[in-house]
mmCIF entry with sequence, helices, sheets and N, C-alpha, C, O atoms, coordinates in Angstrom:
data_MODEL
# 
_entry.id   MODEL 
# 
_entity.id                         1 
_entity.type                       polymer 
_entity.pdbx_number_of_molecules   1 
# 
_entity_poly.entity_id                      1 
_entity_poly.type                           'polypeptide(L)' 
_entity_poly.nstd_linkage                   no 
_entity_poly.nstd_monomer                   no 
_entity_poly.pdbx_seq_one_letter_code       
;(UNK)(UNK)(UNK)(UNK)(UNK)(UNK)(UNK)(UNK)(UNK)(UNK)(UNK)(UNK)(UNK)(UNK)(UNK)(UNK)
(UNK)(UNK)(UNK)(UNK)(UNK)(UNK)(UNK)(UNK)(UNK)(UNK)(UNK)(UNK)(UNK)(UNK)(UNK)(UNK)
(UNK)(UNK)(UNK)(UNK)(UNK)(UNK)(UNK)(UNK)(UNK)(UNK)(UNK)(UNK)
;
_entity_poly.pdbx_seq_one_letter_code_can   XXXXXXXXXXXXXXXXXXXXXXXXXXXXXXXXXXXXXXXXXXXX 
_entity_poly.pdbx_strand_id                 A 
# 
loop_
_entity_poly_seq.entity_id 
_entity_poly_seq.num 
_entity_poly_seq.mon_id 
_entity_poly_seq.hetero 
1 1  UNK n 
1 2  UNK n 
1 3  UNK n 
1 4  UNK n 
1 5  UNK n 
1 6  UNK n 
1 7  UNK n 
1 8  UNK n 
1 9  UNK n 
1 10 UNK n 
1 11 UNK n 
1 12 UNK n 
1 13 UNK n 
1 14 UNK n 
1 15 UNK n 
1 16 UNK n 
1 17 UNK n 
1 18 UNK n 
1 19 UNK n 
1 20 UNK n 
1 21 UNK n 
1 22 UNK n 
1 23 UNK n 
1 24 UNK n 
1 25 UNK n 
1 26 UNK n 
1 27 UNK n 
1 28 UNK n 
1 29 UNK n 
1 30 UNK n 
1 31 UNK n 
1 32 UNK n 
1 33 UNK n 
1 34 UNK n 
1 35 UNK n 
1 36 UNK n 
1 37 UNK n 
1 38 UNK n 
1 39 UNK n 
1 40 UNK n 
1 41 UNK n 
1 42 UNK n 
1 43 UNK n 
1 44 UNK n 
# 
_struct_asym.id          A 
_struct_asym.entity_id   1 
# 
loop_
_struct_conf.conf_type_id 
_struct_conf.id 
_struct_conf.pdbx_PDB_helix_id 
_struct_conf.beg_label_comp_id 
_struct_conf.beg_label_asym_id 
_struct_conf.beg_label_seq_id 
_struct_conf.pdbx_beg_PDB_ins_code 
_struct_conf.end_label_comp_id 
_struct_conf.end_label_asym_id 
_struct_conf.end_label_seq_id 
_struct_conf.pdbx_end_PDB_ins_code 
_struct_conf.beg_auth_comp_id 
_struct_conf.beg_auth_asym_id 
_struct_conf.beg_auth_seq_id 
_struct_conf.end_auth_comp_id 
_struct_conf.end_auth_asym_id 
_struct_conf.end_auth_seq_id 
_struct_conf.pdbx_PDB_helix_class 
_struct_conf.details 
_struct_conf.pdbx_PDB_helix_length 
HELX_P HELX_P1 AA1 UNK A 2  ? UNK A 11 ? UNK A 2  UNK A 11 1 ? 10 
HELX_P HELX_P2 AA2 UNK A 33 ? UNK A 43 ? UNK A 33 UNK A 43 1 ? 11 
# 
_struct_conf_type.id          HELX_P 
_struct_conf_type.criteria    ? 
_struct_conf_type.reference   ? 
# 
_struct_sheet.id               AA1 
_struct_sheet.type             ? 
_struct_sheet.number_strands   2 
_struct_sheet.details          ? 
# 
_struct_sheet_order.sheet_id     AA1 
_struct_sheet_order.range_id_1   1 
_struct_sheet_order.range_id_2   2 
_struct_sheet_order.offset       ? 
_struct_sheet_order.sense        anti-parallel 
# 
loop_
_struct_sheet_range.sheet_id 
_struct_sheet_range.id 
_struct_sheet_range.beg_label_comp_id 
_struct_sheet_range.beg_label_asym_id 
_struct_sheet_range.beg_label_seq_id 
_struct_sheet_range.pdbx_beg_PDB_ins_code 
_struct_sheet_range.end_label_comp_id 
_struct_sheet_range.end_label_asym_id 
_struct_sheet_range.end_label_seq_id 
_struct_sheet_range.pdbx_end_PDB_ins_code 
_struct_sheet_range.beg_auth_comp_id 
_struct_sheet_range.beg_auth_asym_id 
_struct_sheet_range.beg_auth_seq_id 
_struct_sheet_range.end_auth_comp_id 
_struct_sheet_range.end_auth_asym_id 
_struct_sheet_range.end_auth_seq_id 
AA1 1 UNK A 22 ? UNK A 23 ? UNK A 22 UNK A 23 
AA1 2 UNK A 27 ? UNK A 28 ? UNK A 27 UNK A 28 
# 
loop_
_atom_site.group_PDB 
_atom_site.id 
_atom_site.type_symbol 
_atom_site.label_atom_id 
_atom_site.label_alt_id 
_atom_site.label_comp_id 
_atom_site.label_asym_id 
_atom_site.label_entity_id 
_atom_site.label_seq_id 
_atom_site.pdbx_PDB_ins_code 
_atom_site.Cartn_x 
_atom_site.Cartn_y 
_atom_site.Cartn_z 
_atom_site.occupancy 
_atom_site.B_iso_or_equiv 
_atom_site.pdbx_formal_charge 
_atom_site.auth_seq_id 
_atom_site.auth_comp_id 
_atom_site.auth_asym_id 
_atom_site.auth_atom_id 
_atom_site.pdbx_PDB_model_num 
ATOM 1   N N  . UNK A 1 1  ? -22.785 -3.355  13.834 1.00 0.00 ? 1  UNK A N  1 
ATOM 2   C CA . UNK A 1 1  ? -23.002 -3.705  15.216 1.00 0.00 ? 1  UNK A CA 1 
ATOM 3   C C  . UNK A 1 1  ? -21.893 -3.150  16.093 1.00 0.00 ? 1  UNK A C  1 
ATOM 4   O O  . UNK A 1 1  ? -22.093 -2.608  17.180 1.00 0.00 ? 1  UNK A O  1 
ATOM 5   N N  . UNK A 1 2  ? -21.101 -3.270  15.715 1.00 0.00 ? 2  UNK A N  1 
ATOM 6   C CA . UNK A 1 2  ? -19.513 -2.564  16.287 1.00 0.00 ? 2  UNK A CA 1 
ATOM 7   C C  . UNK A 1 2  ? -20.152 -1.268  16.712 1.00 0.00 ? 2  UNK A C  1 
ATOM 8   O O  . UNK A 1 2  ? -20.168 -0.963  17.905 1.00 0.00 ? 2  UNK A O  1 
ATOM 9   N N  . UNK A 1 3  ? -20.719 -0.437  15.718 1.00 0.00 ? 3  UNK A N  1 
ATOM 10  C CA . UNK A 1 3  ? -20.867 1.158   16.713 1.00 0.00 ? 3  UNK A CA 1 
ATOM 11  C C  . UNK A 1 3  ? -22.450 0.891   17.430 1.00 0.00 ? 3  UNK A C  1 
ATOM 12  O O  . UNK A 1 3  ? -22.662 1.361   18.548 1.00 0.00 ? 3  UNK A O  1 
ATOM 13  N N  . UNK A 1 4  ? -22.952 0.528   17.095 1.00 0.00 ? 4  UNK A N  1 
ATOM 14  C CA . UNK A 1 4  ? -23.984 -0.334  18.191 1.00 0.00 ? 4  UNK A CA 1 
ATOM 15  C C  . UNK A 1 4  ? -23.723 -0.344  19.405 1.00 0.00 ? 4  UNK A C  1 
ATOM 16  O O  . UNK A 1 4  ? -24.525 0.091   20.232 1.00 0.00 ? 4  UNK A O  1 
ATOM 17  N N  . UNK A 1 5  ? -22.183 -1.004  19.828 1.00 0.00 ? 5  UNK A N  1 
ATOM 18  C CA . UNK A 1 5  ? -21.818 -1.202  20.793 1.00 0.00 ? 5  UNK A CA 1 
ATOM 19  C C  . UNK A 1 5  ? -21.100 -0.249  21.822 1.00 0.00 ? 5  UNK A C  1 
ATOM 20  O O  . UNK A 1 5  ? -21.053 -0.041  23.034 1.00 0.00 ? 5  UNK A O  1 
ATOM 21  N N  . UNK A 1 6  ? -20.534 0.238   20.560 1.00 0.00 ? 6  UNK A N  1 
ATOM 22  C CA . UNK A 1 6  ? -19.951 1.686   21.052 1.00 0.00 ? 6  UNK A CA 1 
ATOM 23  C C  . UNK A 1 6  ? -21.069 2.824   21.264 1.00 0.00 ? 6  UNK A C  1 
ATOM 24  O O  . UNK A 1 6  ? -20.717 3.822   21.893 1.00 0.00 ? 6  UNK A O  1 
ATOM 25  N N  . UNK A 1 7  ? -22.082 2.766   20.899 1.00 0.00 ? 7  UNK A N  1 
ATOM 26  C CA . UNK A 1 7  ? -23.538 3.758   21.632 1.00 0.00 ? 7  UNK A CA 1 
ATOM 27  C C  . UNK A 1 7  ? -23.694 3.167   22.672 1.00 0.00 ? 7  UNK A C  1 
ATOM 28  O O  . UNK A 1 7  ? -23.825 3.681   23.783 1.00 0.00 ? 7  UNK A O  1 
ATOM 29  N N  . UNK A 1 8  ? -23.694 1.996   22.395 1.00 0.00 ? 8  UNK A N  1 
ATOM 30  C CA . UNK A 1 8  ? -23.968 1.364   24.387 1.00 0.00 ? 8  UNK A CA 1 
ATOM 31  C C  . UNK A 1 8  ? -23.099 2.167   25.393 1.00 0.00 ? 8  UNK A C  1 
ATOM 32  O O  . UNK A 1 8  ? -23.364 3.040   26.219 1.00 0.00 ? 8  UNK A O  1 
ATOM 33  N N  . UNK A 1 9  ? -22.365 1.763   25.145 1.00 0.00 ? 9  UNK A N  1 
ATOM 34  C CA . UNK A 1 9  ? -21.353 2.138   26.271 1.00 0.00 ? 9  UNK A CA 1 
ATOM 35  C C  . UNK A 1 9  ? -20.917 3.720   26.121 1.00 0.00 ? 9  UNK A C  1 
ATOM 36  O O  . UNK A 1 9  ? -20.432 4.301   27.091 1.00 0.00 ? 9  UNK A O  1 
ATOM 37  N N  . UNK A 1 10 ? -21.086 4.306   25.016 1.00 0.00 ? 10 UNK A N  1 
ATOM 38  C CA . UNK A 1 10 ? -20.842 5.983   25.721 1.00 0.00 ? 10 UNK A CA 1 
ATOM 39  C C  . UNK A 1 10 ? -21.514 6.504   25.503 1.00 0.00 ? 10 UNK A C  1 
ATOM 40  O O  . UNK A 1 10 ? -21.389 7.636   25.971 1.00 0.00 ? 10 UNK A O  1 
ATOM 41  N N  . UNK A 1 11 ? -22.954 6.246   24.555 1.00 0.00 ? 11 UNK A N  1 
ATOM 42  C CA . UNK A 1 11 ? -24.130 7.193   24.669 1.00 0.00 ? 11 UNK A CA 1 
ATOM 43  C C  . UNK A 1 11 ? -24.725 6.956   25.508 1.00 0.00 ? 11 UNK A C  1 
ATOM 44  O O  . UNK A 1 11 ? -25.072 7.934   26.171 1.00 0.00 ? 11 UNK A O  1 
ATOM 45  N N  . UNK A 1 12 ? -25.189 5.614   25.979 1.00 0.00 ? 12 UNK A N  1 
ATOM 46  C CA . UNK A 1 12 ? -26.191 5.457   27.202 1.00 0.00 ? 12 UNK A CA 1 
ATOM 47  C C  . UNK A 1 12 ? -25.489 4.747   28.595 1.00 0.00 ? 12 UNK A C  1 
ATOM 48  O O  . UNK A 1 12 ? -26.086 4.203   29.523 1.00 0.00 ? 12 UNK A O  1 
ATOM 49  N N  . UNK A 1 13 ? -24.400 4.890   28.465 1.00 0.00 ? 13 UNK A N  1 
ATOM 50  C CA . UNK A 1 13 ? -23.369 5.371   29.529 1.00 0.00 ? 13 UNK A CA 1 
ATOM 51  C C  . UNK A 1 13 ? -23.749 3.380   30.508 1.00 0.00 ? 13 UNK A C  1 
ATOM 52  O O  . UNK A 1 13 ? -23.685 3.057   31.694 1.00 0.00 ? 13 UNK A O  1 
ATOM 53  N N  . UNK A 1 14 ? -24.118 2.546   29.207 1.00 0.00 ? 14 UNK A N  1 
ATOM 54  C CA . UNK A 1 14 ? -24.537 1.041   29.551 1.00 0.00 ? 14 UNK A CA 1 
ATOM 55  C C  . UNK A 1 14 ? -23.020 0.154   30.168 1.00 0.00 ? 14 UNK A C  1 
ATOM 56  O O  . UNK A 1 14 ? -22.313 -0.135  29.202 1.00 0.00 ? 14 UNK A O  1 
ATOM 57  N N  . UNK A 1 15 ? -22.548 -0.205  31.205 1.00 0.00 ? 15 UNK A N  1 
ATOM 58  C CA . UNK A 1 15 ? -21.411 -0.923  31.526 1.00 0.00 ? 15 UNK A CA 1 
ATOM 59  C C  . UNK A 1 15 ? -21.183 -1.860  30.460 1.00 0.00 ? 15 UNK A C  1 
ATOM 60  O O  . UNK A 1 15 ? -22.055 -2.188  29.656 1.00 0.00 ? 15 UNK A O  1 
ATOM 61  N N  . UNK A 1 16 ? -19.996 -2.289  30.462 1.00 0.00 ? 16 UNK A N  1 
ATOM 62  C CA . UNK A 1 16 ? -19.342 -3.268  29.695 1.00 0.00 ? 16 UNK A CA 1 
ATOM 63  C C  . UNK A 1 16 ? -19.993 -4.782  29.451 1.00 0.00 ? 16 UNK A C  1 
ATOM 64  O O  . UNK A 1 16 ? -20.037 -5.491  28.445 1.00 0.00 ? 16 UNK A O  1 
ATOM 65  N N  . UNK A 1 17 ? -20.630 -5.025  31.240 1.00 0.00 ? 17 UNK A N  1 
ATOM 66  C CA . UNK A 1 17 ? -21.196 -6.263  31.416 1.00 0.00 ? 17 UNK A CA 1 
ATOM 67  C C  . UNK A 1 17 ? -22.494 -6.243  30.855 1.00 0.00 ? 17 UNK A C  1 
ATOM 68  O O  . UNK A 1 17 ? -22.881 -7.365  30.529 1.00 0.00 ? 17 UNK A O  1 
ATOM 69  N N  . UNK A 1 18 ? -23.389 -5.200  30.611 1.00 0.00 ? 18 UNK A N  1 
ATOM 70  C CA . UNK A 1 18 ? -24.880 -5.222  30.164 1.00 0.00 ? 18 UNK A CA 1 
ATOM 71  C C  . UNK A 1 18 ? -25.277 -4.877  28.944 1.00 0.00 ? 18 UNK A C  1 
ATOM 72  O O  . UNK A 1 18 ? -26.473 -4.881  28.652 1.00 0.00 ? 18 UNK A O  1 
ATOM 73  N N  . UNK A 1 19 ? -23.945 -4.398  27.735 1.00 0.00 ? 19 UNK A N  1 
ATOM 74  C CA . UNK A 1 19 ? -24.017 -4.647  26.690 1.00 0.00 ? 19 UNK A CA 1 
ATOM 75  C C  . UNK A 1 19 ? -24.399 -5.691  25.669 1.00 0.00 ? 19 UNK A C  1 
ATOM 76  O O  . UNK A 1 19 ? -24.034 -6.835  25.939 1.00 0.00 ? 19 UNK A O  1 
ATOM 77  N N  . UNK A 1 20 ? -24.991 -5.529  24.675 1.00 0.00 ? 20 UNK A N  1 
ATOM 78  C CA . UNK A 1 20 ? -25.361 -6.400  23.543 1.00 0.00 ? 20 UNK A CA 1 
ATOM 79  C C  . UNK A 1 20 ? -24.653 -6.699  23.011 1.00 0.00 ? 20 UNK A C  1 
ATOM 80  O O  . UNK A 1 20 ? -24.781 -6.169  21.908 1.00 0.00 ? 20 UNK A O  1 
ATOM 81  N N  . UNK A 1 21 ? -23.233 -7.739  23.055 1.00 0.00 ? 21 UNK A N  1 
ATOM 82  C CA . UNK A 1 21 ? -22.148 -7.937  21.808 1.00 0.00 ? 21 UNK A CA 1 
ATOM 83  C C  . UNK A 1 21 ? -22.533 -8.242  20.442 1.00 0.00 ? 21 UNK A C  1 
ATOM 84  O O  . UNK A 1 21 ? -23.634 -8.751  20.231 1.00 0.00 ? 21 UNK A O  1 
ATOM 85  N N  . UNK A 1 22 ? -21.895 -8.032  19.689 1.00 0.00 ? 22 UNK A N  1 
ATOM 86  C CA . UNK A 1 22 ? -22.022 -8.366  18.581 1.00 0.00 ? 22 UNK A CA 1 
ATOM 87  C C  . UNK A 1 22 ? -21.931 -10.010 18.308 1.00 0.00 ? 22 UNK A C  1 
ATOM 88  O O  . UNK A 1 22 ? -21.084 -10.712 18.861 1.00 0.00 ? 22 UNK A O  1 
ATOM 89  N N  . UNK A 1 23 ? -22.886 -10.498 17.415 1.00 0.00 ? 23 UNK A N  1 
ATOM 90  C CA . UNK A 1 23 ? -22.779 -12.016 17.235 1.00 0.00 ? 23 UNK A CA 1 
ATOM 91  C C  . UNK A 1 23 ? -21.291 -12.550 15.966 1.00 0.00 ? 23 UNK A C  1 
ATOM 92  O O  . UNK A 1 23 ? -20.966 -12.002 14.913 1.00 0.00 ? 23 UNK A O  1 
ATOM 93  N N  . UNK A 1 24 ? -20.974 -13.206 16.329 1.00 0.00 ? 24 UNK A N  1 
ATOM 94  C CA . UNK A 1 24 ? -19.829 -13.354 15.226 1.00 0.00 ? 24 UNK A CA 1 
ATOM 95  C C  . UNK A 1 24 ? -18.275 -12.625 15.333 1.00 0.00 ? 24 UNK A C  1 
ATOM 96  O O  . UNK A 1 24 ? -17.195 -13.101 14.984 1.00 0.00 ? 24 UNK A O  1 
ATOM 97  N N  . UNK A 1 25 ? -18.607 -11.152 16.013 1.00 0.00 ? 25 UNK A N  1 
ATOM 98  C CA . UNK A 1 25 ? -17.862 -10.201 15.386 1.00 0.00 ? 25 UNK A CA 1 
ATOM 99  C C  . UNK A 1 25 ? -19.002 -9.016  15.148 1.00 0.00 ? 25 UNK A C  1 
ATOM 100 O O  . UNK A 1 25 ? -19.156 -8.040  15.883 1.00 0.00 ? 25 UNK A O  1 
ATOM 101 N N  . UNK A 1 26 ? -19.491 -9.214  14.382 1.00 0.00 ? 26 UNK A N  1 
ATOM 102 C CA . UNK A 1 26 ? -20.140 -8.174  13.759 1.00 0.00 ? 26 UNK A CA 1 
ATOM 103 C C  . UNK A 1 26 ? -21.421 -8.207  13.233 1.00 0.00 ? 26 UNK A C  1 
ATOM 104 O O  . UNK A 1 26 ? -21.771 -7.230  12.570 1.00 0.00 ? 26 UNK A O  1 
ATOM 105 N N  . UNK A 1 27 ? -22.202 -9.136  13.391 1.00 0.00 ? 27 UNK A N  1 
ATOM 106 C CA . UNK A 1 27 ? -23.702 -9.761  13.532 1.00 0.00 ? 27 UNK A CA 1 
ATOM 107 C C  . UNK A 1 27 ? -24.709 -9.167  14.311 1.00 0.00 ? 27 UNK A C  1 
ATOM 108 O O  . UNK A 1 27 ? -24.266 -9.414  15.433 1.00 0.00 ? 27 UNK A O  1 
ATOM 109 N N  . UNK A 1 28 ? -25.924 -8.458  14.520 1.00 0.00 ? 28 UNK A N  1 
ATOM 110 C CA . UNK A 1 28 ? -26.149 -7.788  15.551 1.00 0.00 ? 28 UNK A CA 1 
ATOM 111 C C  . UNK A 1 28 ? -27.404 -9.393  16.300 1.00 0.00 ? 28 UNK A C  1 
ATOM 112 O O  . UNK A 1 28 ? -28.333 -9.970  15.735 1.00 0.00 ? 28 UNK A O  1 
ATOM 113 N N  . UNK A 1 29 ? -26.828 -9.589  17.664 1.00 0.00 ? 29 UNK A N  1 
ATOM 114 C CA . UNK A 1 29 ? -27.136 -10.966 18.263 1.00 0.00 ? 29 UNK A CA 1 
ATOM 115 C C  . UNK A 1 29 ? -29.106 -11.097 18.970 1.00 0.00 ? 29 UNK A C  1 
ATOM 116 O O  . UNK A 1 29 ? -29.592 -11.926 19.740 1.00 0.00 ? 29 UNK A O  1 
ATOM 117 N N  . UNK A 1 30 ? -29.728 -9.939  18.296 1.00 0.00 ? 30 UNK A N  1 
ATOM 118 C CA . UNK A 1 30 ? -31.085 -10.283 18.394 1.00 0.00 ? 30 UNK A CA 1 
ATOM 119 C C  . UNK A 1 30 ? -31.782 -10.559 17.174 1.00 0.00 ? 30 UNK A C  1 
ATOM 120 O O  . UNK A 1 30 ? -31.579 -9.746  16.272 1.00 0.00 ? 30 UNK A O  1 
ATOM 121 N N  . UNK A 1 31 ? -32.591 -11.558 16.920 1.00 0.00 ? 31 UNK A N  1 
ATOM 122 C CA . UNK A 1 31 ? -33.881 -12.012 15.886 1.00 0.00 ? 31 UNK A CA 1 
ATOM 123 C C  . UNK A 1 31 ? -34.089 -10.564 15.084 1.00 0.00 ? 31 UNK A C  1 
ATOM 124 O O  . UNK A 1 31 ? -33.424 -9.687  15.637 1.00 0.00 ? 31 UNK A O  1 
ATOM 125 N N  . UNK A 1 32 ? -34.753 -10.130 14.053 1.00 0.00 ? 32 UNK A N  1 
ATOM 126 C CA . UNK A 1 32 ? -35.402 -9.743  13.600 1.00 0.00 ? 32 UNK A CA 1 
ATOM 127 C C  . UNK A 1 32 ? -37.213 -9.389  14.366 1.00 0.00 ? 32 UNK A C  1 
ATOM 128 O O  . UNK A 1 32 ? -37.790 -8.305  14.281 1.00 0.00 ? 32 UNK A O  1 
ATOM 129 N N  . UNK A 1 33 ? -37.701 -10.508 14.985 1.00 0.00 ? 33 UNK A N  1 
ATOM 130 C CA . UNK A 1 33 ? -38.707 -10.510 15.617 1.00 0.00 ? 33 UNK A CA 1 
ATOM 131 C C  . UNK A 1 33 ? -38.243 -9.828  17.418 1.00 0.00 ? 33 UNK A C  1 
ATOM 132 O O  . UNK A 1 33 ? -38.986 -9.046  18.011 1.00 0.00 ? 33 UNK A O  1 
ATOM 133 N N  . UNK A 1 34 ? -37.197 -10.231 17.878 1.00 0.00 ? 34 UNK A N  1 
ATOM 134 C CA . UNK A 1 34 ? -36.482 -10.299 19.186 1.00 0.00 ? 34 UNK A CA 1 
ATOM 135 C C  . UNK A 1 34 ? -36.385 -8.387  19.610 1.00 0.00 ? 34 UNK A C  1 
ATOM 136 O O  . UNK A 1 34 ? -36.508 -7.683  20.613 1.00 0.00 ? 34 UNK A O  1 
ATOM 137 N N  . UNK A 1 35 ? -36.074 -8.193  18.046 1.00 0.00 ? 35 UNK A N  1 
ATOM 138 C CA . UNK A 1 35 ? -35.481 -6.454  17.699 1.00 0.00 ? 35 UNK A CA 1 
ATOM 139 C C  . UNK A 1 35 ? -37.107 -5.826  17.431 1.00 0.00 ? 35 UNK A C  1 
ATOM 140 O O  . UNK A 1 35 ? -37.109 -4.665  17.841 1.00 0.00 ? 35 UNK A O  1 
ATOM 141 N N  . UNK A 1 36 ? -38.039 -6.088  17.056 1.00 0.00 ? 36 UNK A N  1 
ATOM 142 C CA . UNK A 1 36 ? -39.167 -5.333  16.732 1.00 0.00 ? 36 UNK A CA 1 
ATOM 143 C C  . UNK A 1 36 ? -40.112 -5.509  17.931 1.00 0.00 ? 36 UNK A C  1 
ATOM 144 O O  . UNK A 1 36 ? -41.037 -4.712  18.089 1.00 0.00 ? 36 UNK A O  1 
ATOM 145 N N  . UNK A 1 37 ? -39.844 -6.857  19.056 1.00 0.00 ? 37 UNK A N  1 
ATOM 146 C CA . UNK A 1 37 ? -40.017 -6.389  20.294 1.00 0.00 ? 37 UNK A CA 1 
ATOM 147 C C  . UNK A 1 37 ? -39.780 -5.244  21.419 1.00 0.00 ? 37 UNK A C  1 
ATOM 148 O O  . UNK A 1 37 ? -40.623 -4.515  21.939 1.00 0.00 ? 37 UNK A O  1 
ATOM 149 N N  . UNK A 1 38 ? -38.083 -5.316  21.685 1.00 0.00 ? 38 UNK A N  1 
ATOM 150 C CA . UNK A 1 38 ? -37.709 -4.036  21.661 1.00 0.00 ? 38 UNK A CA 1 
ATOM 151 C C  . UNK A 1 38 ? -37.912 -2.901  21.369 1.00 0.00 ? 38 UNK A C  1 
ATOM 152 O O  . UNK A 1 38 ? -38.099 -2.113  22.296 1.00 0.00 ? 38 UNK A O  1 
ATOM 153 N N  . UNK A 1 39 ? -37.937 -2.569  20.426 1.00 0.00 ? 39 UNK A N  1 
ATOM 154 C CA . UNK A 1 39 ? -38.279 -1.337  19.467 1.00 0.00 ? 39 UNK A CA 1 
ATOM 155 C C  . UNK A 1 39 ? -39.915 -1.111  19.918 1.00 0.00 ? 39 UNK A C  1 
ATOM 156 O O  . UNK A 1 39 ? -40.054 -0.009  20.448 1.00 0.00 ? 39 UNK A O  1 
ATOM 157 N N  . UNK A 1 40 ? -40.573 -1.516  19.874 1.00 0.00 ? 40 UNK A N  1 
ATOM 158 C CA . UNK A 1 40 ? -42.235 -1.765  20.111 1.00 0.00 ? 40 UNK A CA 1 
ATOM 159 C C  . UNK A 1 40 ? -42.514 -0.896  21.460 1.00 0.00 ? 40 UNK A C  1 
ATOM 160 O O  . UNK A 1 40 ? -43.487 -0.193  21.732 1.00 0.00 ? 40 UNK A O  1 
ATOM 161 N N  . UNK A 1 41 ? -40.996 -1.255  22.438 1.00 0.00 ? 41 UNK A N  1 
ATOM 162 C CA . UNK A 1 41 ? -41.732 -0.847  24.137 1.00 0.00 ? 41 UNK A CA 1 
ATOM 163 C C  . UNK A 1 41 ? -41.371 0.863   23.738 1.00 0.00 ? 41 UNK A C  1 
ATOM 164 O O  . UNK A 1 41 ? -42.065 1.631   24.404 1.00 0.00 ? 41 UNK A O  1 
ATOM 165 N N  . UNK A 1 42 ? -40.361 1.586   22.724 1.00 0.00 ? 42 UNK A N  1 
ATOM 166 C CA . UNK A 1 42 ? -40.217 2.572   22.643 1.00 0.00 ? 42 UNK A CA 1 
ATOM 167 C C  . UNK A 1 42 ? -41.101 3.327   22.217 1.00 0.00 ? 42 UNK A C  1 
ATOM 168 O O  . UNK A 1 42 ? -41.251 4.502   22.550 1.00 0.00 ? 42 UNK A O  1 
ATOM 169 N N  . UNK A 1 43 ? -42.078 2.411   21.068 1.00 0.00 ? 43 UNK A N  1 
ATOM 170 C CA . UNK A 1 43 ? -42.731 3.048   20.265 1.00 0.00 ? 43 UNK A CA 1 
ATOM 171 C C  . UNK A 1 43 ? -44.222 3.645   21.256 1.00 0.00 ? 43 UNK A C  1 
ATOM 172 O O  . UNK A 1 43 ? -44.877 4.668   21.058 1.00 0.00 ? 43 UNK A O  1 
ATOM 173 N N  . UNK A 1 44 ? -44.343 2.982   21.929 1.00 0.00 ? 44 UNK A N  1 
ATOM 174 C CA . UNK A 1 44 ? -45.357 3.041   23.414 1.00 0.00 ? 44 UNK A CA 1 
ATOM 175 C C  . UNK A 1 44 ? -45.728 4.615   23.781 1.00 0.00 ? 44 UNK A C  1 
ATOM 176 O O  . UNK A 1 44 ? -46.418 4.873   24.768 1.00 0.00 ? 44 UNK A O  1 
# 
């Protein structure tokens, strides 16, 4: 999740504030179901 975060912010150039943190530390902080939503509007 760590470089997760780090694609946020310098691949898709996403501010600090509208990032996805990591849950825990290092947990990535969406569902399994939450993430195949997401993923779904790309697949479109």
């Amino acid at each position: 999740m760590r470089f997760a975060m780090e694609a946020q912010r310098r691949l898709a150039g996403i501010p600090a504030t509208g990032i996805l943190n990591a849950r825990n530390g290092v947990d990535y902080p969406l569902s399994h179901q939450q993430m195949a939503v997401q993923l779904a509007m790309f697949a479109a």
